[in-house]
LOKOL-15046 format. One line per field, with one value per residue (C-alpha): x, y, z. Coordinates in steps of 0.001 Angstrom, whole numbers, plus 500000, padded with zeros to 6 digits. Each point is the difference from the previous one (the first is absolute). Example, Ala and Ser with C-alpha at 12.3 -4.5 7.8 and 13.67 -1.06 7.14 Angstrom:
<rs>
u (512300|501370) $
v (495500|503440) $
w (507800|499340) $
</rs>
This chain:
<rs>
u (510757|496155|497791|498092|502950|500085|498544|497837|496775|498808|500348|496794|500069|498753|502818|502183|498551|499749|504013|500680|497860|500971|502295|500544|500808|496857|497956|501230|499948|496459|498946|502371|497745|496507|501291|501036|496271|499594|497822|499715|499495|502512|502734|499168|499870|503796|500892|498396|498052|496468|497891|499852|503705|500507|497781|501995|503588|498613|499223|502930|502014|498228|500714|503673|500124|498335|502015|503705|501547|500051|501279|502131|500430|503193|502245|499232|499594|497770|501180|498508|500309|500678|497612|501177|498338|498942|498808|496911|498128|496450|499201|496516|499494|502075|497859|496840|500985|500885|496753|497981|501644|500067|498685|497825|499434|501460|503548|500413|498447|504059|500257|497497|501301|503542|498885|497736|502770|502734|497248|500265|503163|501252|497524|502035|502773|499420|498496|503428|501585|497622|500843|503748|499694|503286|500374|501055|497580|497067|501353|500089|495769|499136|501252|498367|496425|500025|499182|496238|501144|502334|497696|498378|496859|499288|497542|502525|502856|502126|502826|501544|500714|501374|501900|501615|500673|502241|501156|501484|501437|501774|501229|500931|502100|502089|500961|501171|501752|501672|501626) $
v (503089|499413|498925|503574|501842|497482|501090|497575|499876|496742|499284|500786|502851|496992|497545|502887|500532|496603|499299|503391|498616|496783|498501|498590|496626|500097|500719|497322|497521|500928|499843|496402|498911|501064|498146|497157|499860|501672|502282|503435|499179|497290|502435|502535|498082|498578|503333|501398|502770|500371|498181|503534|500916|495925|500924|503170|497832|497437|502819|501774|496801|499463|503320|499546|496569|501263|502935|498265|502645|503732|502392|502965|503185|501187|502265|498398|496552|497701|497267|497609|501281|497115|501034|501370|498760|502741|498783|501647|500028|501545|500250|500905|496914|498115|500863|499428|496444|499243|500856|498739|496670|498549|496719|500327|504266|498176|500024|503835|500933|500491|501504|502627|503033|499703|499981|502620|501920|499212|501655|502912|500598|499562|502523|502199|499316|500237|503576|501030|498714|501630|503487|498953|499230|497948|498449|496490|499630|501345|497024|497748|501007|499906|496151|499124|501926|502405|502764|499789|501042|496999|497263|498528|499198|503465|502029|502756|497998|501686|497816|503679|500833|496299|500300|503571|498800|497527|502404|502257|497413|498363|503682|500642|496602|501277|503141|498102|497411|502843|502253) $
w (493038|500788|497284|500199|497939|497123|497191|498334|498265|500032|503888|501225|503183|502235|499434|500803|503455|500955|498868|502187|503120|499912|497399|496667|501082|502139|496830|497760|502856|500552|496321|499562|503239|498532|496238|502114|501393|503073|500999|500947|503363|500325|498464|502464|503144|498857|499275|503134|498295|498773|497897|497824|500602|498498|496820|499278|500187|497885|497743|500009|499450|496736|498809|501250|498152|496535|500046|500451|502119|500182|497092|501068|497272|499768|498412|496285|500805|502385|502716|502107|503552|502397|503226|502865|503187|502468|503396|500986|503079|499788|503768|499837|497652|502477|503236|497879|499120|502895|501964|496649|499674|504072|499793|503320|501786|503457|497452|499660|503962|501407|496434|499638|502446|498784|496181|500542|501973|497391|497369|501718|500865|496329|498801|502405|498045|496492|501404|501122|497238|497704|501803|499666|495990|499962|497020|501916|502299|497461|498000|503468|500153|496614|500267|502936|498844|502886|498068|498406|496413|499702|501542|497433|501414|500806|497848|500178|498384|497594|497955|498875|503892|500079|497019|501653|503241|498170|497648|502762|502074|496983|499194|503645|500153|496721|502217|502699|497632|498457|503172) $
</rs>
């Protein structure tokens, strides 16, 4: 279950995105980092992401660590609900990194033309798998951000398409469960 379908109030929208893109753990290690003294800058170099990206871990693991876990509502009573990891791959986050972060430009010249080719053949694909609409593999590029509604730094994001996408694969996976 991703962090997106819980239903809690006091878990601000942005701790929920960065637990979805990256992970729990990866928050509260962050924010146990920054309390032990490092910096922003230090914590994101370790974690080989942004100084930014470092700031909004640290963040979310302080509302992670004030708020002592995730409620659930159920039928008539409420439970904590232990976190399910989901693996995520945001590709155009991943290519962007990549060509942000080299140390020297000389490090990414072998790496450009196959990046850049990569980028476009896997905007060929989520095409045809947006024309298909199968349930698995909308599921497949909602994970890996290939579609512009699910990748978060897009201005057209939308966390009810994401929330969907995972609704009809999860729905989809009963049905096969059950024949």
């Amino acid at each position: 279950m991703l962090i997106t379908n819980l239903k809690s109030k006091s878990m601000k929208n942005s701790t929920k995105r960065a637990i979805n893109i990256y992970s729990k753990e990866m928050c509260l290690t962050a924010y146990k980092e920054h309390e032990a003294g490092a910096g922003a800058r230090t914590i994101g170099h370790e974690m080989g992401v942004r100084t930014s990206t470092a700031r909004c871990l640290i963040k979310a693991g302080r509302d992670l660590t004030e708020n002592k876990g995730v409620e659930e509502e159920t039928s008539n009573s409420k439970i904590l609900t232990p976190h399910v990891l989901a693996f995520k791959v945001p590709i155009p986050n991943l290519l962007n990194e990549t060509f942000v972060n080299a140390v020297r430009p000389s490090d990414l010249a072998a790496l450009r033309i196959p990046l850049n080719f990569m980028t476009k053949y896997l905007a060929s694909v989520a095409g045809r798998c947006a024309e298909l609409n199968d349930p698995v593999l909308n599921k497949l590029m909602v994970d890996m951000a290939l579609y512009e509604q699910s990748d978060i730094t897009s201005t057209f994001y939308s966390q009810e398409m994401v929330d969907q996408t995972n609704k009809n694969y999860h729905e989809f996976m009963r049905k096969q469960k059950l024949s």
